[in-house]
Structures are given as structure tokens and as C-alpha cells.
PDB file of the backbone (N, CA, C, O) and the ligand in Angstrom, with CONECT records:
HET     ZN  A 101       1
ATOM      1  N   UNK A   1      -5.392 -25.739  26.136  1.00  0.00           N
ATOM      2  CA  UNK A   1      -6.050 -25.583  24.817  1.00  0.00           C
ATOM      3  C   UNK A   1      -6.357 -24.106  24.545  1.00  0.00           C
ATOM      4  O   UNK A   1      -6.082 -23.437  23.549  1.00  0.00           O
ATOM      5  N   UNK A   2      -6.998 -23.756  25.678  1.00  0.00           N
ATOM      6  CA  UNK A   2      -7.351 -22.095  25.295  1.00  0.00           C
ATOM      7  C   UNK A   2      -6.123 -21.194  24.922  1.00  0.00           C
ATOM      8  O   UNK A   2      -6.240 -20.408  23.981  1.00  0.00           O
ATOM      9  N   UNK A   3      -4.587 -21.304  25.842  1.00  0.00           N
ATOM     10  CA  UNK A   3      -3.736 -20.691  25.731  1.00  0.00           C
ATOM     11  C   UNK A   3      -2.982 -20.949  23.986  1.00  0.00           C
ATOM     12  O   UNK A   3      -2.468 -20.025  23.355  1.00  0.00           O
ATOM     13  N   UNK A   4      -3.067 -22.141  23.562  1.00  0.00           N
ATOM     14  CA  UNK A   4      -2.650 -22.031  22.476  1.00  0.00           C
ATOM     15  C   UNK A   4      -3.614 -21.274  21.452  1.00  0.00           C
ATOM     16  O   UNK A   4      -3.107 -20.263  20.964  1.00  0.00           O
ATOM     17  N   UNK A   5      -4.688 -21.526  21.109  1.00  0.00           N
ATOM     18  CA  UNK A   5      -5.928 -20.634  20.692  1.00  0.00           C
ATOM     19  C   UNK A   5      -5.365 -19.027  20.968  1.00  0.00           C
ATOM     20  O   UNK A   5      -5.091 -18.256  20.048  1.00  0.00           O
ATOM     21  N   UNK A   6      -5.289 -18.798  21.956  1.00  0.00           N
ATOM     22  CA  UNK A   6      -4.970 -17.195  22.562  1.00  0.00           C
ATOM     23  C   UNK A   6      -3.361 -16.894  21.448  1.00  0.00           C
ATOM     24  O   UNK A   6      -3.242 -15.874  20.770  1.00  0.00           O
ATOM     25  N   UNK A   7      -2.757 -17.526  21.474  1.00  0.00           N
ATOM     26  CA  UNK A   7      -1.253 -17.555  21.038  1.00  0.00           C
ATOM     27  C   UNK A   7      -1.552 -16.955  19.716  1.00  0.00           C
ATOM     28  O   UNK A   7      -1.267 -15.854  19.244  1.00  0.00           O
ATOM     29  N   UNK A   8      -2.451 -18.359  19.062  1.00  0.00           N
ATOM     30  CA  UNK A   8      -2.408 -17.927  17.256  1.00  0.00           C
ATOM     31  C   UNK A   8      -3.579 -17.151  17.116  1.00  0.00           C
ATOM     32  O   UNK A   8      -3.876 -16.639  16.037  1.00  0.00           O
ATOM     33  N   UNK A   9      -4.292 -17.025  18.182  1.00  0.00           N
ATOM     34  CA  UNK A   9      -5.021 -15.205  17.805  1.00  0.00           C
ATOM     35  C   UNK A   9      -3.925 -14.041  17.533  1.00  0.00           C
ATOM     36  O   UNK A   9      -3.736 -13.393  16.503  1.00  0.00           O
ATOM     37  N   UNK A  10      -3.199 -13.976  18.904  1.00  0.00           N
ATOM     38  CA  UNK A  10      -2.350 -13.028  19.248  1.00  0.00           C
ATOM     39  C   UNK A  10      -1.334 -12.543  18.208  1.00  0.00           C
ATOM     40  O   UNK A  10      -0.903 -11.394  18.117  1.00  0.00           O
ATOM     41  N   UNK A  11      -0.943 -13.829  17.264  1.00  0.00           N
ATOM     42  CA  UNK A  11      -0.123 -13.695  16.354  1.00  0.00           C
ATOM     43  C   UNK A  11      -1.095 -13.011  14.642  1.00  0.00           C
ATOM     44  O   UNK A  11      -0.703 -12.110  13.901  1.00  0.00           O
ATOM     45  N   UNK A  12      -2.255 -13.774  14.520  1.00  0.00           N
ATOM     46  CA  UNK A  12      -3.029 -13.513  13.656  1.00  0.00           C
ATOM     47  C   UNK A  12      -3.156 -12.118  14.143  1.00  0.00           C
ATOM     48  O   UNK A  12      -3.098 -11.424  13.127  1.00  0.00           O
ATOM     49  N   UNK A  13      -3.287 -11.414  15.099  1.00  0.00           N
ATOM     50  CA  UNK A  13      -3.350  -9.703  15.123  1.00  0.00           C
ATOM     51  C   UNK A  13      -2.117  -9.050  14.866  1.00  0.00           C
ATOM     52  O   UNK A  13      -2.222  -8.042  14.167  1.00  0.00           O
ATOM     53  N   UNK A  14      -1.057  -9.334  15.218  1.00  0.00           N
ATOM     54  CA  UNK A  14       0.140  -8.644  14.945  1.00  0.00           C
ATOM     55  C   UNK A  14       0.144  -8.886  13.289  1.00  0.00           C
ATOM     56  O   UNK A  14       0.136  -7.834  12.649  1.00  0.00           O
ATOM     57  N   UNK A  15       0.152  -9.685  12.781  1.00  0.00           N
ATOM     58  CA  UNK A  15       0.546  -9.825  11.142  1.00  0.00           C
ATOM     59  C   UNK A  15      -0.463  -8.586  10.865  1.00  0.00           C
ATOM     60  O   UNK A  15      -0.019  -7.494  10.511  1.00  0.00           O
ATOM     61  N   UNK A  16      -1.889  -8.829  11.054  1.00  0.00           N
ATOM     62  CA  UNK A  16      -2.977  -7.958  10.558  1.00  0.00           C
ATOM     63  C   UNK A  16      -2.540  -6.618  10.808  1.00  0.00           C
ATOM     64  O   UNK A  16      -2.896  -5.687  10.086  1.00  0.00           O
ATOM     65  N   UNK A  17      -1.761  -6.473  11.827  1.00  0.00           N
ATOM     66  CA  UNK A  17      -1.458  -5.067  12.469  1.00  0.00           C
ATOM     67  C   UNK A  17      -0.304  -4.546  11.360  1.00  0.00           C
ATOM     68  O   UNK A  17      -0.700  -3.726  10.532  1.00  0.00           O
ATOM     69  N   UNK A  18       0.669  -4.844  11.316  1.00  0.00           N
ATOM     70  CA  UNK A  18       1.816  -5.140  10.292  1.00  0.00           C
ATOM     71  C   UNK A  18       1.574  -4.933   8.986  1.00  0.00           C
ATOM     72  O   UNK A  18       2.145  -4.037   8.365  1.00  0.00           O
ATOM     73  N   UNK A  19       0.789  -5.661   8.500  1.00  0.00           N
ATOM     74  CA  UNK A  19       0.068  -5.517   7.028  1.00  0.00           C
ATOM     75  C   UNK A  19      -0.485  -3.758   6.771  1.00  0.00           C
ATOM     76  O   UNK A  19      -0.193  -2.956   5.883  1.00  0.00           O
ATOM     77  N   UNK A  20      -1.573  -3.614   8.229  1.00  0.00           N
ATOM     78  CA  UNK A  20      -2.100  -2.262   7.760  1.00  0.00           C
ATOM     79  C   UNK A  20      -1.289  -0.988   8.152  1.00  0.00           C
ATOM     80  O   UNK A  20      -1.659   0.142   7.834  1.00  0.00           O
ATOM     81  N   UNK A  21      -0.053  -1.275   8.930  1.00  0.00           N
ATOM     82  CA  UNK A  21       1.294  -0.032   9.126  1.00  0.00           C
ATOM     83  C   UNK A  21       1.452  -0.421   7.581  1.00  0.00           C
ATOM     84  O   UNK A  21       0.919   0.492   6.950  1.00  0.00           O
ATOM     85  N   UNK A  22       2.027  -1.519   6.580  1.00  0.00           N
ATOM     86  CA  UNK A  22       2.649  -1.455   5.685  1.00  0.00           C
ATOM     87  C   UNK A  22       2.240  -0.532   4.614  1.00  0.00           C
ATOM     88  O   UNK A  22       2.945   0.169   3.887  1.00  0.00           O
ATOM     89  N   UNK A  23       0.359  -0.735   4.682  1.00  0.00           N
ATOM     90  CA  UNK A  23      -0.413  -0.226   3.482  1.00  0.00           C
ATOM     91  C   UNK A  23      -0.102   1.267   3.857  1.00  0.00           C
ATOM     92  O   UNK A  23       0.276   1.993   2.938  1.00  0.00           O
ATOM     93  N   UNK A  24      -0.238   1.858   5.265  1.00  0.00           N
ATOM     94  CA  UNK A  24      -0.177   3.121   5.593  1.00  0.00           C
ATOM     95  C   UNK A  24       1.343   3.951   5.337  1.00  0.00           C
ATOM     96  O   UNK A  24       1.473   5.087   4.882  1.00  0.00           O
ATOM     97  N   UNK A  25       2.475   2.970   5.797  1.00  0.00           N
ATOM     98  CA  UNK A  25       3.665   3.117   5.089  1.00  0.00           C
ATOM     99  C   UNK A  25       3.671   3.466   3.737  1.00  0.00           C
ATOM    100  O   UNK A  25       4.305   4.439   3.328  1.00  0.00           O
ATOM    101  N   UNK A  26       3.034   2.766   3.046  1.00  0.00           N
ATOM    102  CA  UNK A  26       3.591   2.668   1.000  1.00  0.00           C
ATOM    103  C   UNK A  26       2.511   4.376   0.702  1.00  0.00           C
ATOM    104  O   UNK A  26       2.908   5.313   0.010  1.00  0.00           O
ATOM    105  N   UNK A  27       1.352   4.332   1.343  1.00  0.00           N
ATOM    106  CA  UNK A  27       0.894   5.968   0.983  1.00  0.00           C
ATOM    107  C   UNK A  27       1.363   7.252   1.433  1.00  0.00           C
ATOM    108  O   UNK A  27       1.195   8.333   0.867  1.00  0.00           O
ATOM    109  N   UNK A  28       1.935   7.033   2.451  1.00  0.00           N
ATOM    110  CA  UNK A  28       2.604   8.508   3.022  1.00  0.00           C
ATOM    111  C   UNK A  28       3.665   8.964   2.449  1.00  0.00           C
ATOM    112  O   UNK A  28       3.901  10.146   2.196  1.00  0.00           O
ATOM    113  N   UNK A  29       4.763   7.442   2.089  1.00  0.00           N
ATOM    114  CA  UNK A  29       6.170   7.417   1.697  1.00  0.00           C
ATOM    115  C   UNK A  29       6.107   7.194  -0.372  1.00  0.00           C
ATOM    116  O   UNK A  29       6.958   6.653  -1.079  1.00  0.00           O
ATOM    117  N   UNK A  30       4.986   7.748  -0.733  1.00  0.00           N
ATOM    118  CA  UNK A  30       4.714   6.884  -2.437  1.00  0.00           C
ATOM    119  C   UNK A  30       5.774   8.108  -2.752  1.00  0.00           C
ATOM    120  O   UNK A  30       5.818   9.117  -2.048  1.00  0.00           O
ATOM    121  N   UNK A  31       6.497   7.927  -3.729  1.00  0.00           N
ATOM    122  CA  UNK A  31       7.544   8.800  -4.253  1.00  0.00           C
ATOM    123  C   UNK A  31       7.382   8.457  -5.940  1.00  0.00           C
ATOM    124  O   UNK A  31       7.039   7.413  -6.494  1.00  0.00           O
ATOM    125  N   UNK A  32       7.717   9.586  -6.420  1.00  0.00           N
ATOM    126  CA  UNK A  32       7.996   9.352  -7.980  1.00  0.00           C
ATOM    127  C   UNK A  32       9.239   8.247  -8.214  1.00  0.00           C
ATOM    128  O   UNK A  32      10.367   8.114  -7.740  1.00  0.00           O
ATOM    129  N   UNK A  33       8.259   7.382  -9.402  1.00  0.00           N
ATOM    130  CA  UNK A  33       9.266   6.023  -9.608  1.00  0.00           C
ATOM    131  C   UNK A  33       9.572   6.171 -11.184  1.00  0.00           C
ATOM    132  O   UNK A  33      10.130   5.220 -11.730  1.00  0.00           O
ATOM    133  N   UNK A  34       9.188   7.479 -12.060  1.00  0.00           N
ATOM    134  CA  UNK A  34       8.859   6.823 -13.413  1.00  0.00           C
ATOM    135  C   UNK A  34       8.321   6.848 -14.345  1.00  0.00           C
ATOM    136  O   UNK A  34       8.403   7.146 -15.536  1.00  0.00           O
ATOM    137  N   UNK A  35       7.305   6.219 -13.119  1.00  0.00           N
ATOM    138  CA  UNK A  35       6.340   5.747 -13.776  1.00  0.00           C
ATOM    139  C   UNK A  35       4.248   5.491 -13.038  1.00  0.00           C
ATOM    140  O   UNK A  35       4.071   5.295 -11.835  1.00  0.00           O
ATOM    141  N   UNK A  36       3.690   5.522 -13.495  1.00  0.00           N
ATOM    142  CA  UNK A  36       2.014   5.528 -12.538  1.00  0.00           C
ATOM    143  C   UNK A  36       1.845   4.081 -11.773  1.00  0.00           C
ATOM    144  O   UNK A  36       1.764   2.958 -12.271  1.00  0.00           O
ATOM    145  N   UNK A  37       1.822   4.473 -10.450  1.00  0.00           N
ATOM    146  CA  UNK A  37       2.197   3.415  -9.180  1.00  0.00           C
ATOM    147  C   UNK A  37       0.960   2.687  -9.468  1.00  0.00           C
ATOM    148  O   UNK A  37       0.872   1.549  -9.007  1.00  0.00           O
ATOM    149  N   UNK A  38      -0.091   3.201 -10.215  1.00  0.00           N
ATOM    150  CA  UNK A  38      -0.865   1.971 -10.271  1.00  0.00           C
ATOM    151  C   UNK A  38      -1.646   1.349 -11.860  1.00  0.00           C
ATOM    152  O   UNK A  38      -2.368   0.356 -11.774  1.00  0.00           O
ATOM    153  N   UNK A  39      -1.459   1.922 -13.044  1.00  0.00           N
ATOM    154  CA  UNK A  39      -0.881   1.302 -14.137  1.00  0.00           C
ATOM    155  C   UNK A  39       0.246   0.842 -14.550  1.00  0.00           C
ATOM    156  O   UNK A  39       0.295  -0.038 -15.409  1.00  0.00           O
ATOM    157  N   UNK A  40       1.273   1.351 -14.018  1.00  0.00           N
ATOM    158  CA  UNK A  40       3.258   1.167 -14.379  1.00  0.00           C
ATOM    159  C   UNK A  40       2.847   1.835 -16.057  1.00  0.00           C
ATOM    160  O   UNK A  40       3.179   1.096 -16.984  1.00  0.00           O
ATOM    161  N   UNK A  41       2.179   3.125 -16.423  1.00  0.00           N
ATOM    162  CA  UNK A  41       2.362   3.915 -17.448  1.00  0.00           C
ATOM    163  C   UNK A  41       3.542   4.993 -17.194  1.00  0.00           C
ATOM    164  O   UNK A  41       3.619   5.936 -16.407  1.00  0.00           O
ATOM    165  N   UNK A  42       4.371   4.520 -18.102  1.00  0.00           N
ATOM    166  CA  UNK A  42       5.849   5.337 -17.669  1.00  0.00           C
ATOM    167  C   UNK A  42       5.907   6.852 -17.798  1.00  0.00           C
ATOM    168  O   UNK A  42       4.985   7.279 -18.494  1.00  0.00           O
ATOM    169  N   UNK A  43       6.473   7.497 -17.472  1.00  0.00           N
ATOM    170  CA  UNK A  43       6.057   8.874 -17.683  1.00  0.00           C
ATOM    171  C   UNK A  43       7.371   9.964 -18.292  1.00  0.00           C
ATOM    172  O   UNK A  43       8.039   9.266 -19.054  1.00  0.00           O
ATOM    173  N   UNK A  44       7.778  10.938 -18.252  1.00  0.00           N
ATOM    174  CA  UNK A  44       8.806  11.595 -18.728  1.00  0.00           C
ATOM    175  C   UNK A  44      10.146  11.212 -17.577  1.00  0.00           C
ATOM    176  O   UNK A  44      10.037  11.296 -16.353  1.00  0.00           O
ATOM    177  N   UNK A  45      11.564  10.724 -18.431  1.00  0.00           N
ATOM    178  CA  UNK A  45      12.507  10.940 -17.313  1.00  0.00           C
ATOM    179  C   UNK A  45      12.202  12.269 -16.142  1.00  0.00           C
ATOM    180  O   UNK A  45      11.850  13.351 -16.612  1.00  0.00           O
ATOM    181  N   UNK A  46      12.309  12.165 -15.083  1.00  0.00           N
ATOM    182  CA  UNK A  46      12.363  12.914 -13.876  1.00  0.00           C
ATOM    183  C   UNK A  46      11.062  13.418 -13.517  1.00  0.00           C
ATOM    184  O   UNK A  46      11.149  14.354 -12.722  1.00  0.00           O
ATOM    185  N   UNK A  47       9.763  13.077 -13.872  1.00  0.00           N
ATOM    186  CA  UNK A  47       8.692  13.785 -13.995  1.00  0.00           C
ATOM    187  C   UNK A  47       8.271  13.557 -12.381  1.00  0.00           C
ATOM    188  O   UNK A  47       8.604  12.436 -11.999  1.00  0.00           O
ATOM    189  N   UNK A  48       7.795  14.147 -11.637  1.00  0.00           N
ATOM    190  CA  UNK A  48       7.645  14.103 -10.389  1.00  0.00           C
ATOM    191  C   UNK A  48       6.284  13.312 -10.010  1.00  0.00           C
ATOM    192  O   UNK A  48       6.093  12.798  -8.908  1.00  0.00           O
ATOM    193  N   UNK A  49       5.377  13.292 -11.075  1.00  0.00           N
ATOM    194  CA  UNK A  49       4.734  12.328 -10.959  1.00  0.00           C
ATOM    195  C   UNK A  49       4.155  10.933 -10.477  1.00  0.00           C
ATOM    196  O   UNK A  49       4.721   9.869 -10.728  1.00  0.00           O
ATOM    197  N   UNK A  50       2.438  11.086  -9.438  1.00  0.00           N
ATOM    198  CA  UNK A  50       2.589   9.571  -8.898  1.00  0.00           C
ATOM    199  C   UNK A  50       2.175   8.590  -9.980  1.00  0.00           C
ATOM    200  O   UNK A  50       2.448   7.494 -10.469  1.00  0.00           O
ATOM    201  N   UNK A  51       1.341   9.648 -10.065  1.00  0.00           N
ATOM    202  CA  UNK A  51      -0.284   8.437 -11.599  1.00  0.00           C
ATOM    203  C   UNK A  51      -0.015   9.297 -12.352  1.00  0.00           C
ATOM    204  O   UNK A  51       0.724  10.245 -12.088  1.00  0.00           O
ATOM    205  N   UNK A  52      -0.800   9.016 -13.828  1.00  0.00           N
ATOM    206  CA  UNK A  52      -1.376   9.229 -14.902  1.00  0.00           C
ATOM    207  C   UNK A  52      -2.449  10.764 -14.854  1.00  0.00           C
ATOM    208  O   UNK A  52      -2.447  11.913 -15.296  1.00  0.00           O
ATOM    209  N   UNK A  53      -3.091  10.072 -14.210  1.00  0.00           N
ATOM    210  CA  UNK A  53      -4.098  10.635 -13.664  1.00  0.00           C
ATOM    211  C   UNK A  53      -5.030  10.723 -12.807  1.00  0.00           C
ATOM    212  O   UNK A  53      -4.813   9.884 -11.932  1.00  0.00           O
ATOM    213  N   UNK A  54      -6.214  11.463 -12.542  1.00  0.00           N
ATOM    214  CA  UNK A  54      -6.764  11.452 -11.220  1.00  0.00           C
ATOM    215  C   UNK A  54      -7.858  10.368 -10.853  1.00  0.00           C
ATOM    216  O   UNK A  54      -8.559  10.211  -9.854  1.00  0.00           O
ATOM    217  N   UNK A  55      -7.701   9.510 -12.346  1.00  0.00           N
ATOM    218  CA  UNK A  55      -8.187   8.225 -12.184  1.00  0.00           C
ATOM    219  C   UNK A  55      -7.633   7.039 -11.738  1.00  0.00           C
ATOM    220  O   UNK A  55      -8.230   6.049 -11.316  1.00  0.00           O
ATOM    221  N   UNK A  56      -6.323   7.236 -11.878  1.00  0.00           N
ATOM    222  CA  UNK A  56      -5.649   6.113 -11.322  1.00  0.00           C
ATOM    223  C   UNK A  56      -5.115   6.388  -9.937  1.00  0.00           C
ATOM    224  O   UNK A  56      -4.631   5.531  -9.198  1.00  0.00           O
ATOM    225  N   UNK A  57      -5.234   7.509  -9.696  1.00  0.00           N
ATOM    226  CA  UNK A  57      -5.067   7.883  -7.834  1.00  0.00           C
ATOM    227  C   UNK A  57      -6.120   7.588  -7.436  1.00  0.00           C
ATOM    228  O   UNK A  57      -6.094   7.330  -6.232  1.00  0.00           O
ATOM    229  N   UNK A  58      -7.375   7.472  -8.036  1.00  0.00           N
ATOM    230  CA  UNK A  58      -8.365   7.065  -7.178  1.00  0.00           C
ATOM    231  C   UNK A  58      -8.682   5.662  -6.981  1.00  0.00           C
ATOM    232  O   UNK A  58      -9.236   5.188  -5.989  1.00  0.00           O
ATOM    233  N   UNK A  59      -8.316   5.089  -7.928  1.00  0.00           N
ATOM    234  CA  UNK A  59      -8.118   3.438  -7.901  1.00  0.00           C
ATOM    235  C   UNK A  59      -7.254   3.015  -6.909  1.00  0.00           C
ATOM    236  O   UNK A  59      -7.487   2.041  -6.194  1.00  0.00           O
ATOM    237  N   UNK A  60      -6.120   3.808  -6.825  1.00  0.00           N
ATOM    238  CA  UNK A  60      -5.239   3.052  -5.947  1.00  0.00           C
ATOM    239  C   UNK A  60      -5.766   3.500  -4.602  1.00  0.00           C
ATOM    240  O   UNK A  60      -5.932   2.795  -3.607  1.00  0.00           O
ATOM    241  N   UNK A  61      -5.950   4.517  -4.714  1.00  0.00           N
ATOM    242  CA  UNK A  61      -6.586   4.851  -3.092  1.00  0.00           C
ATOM    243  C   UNK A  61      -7.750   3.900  -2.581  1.00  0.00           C
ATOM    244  O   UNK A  61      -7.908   3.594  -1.399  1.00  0.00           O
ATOM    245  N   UNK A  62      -8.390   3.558  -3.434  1.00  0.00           N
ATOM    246  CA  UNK A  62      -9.230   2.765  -3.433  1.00  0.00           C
ATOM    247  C   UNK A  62      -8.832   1.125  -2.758  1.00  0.00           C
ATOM    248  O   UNK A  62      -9.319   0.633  -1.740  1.00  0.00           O
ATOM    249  N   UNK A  63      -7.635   0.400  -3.833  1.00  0.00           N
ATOM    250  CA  UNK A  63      -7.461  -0.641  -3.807  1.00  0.00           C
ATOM    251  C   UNK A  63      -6.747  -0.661  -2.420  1.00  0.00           C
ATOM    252  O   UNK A  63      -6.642  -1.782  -1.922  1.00  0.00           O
ATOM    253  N   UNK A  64      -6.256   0.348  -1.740  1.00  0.00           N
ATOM    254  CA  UNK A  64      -5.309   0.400  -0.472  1.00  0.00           C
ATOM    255  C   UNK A  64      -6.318   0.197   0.774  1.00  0.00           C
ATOM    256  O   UNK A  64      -6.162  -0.461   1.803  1.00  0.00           O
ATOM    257  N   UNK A  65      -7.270   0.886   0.389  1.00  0.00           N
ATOM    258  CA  UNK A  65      -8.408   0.902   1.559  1.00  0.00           C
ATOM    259  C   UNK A  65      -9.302  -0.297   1.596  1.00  0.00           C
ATOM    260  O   UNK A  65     -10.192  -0.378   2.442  1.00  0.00           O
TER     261      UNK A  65
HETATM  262 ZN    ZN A 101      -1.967   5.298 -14.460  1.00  0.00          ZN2+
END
């Protein structure tokens, strides 16, 4: 009984682990798409741009953490 318990802990940590490489992945690697990664307010063809503005970088920084 305990070993299965231990199993779907073991697994419930790897996903959790996985999830927070992913969140840490999508901020290091955020690249200009466009458009503002966290309204989708489109922006000038090629504009190097992540957000809008320094309000919506803080939201997303926010919503990541
Ligand atoms: Zn925005």
C-alpha cells in the first residue's frame, strides 16, 4: 500500500517539476511573436516587441509566478 502511495507521489512531483521547467522555459525563451504575449495586442510587422507595455509585462510576470 505504502509503495503504491510513494509511486503516485513520485509521479505527482515530476509533472510539478515539468510544469515549473516549462513556466521557466516560456520566460527565458519569450521571443517577438507580433504581437503582446499577454493581451495578443498586435503590434507593427517585425517590431521586436514582447508587450504593449510595462503593464502587461508585469501581469504576465505576475501570472507566471
Ligand atoms: Zn499588452
Amino acid at each position: 500500500m505504502a509503495d503504491v502511495l510513494d509511486q503516485v507521489d513520485e509521479r505527482e512531483t515530476r509533472i510539478n517539476e515539468m510544469r515549473i521547467q516549462a513556466i521557466r522555459n516560456a520566460g527565458r525563451e519569450l521571443h517577438p511573436i507580433g504581437e503582446c504575449h499577454w493581451c495578443n495586442e498586435p503590434f507593427d510587422a517585425g517590431s521586436p516587441k514582447l508587450f504593449c507595455d510595462a503593464t502587461c509585462s508585469t501581469d504576465w510576470g505576475r501570472r507566471k509566478r
